[in-house]
N, C-alpha and C positions, 0 to 999 in steps of 0.2 A: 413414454419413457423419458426421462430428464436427457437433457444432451450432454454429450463432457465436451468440455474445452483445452485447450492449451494457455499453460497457465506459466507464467511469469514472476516469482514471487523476491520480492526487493528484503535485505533486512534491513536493519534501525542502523541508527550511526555508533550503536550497539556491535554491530559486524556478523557475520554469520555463526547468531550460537545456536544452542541445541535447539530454542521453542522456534527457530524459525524452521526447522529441519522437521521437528514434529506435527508444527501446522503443515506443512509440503505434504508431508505421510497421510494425516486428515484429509486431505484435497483427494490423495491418489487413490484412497479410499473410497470416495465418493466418485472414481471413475476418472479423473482425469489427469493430464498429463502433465505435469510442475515441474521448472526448471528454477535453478535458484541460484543464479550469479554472485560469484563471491566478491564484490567490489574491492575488498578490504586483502586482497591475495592472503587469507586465513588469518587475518591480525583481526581481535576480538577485542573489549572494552568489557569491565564491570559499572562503570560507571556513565554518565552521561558526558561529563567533561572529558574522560579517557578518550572516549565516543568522537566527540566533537573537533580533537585534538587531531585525532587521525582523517579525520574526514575534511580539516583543512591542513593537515598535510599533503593530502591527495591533491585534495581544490575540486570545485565543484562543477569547472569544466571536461576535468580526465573523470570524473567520477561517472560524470553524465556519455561520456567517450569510452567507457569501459561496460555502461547499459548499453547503450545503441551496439556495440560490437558481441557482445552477448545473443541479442536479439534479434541482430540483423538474419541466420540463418534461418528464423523460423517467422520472420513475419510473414511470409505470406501467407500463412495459414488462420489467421484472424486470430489475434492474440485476445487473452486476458489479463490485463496488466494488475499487477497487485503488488504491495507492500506495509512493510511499519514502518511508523515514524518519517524519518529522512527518505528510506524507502517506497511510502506512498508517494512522496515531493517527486522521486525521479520516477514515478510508475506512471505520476498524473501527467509528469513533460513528455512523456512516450508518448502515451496514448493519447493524446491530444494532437500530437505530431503523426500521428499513425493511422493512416482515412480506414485501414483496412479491421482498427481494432473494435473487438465485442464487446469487452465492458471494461471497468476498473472497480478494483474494488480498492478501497483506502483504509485502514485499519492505524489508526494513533496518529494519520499525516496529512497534509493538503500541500498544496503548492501557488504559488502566487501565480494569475493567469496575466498575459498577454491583452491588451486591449483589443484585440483581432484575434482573438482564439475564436476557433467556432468548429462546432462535430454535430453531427448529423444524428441528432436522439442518441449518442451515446449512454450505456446502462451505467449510472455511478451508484454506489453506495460507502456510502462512511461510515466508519465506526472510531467512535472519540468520545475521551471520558469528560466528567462534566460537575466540578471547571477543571480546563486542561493547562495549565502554564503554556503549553507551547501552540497552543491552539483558542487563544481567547475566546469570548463571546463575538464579541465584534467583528473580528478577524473571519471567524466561523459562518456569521449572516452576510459580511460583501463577498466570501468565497461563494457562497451559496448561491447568491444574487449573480454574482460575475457565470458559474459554470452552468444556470439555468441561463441567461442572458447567451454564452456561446453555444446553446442546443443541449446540453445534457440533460438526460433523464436521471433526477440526484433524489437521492433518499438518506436522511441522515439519521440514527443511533446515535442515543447518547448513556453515556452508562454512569447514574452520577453519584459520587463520593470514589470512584475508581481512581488511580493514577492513570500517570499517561502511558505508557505500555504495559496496559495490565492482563497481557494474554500471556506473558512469559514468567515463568513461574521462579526463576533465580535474579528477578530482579523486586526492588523495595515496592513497588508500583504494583505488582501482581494482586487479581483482587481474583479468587476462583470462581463466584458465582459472577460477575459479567463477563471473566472469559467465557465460561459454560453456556451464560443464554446467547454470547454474538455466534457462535459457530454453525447452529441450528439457522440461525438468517441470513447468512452469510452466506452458506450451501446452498438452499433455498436459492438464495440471489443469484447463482452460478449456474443451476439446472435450469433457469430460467431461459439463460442466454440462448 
């Protein structure tokens, strides 16, 4: 039988809209427990720049101060850290900061690593379209390089002519046949842990 996990799910710098609520529902579906911090205390964006706007309003140390305080209640339970976009960025600075965490999944986001990061076979998996503006080629293979060099165990998906958050269906970027096939792998990925 698949195991479930405890699950942590980041949104985009989009803010918590509905597809992040409906992927949550997907998860708990498949058995497991999703929590979904509302970084954004319910201020939502249509657009990226909107997005962007508010998330350095915030700034990217209260933002990161507002994860850790989120999660601090349930880490000892061995997290799964997940997100989109800006919210894989602070799923991947979690979990990499977290000895106790089971995997990450990344979904439209990566994050810049530390020259001294290092996790013990950590489970990663990405999902990122292809080409992504905010996620280059280049950018793509030294993450790659870098989070197999600090111990993870990384698997990447790419889904190409997709945008870059194309799991959420009210934005221009939604493509429904590569959200449709990452879900199935995704899940897969999760029963795994």
């Amino acid at each position: 039988m698949p195991s479930s996990s405890t699950i942590v799910l980041f949104h985009s710098a989009h803010g918590l809209r509905p597809a992040v609520g409906a992927a949550a529902d997907r998860l708990r579906a498949a058995g497991h427990e999703v929590h979904v911090p509302d970084l954004y205390d319910g201020r939502t964006a249509d657009t990226v720049e909107e997005g962007m706007a508010i998330k350095d309003e915030i700034g990217q140390d209260e933002l990161l101060r507002r994860a850790v305080t989120a999660v601090a209640p349930l880490s000892d339970r061995g997290l799964v850290y997940a997100g989109f976009s800006l919210g894989g960025s602070i799923a991947q600075n979690l979990a990499l900061a977290d000895e106790k965490a089971r995997g990450l999944l990344l979904l439209h986001g990566t994050s810049d690593l530390a020259d001294d990061a290092s996790t013990d076979e950590l489970p990663v998996q990405l999902h990122v379209a292809d080409p992504d503006p905010f996620e280059p080629q280049d950018w793509l293979n030294a993450w790659y390089l870098r989070m197999r060099r600090a111990g993870a165990d990384v698997e990447v998906y790419r889904y190409p002519g997709a945008g870059h958050i194309f799991t959420d269906p009210e934005l221009p970027d939604y493509d429904a046949e590569a959200a449709e096939s990452l879900w199935p792998v995704a899940l897969a990925f999760l029963a795994e842990l």
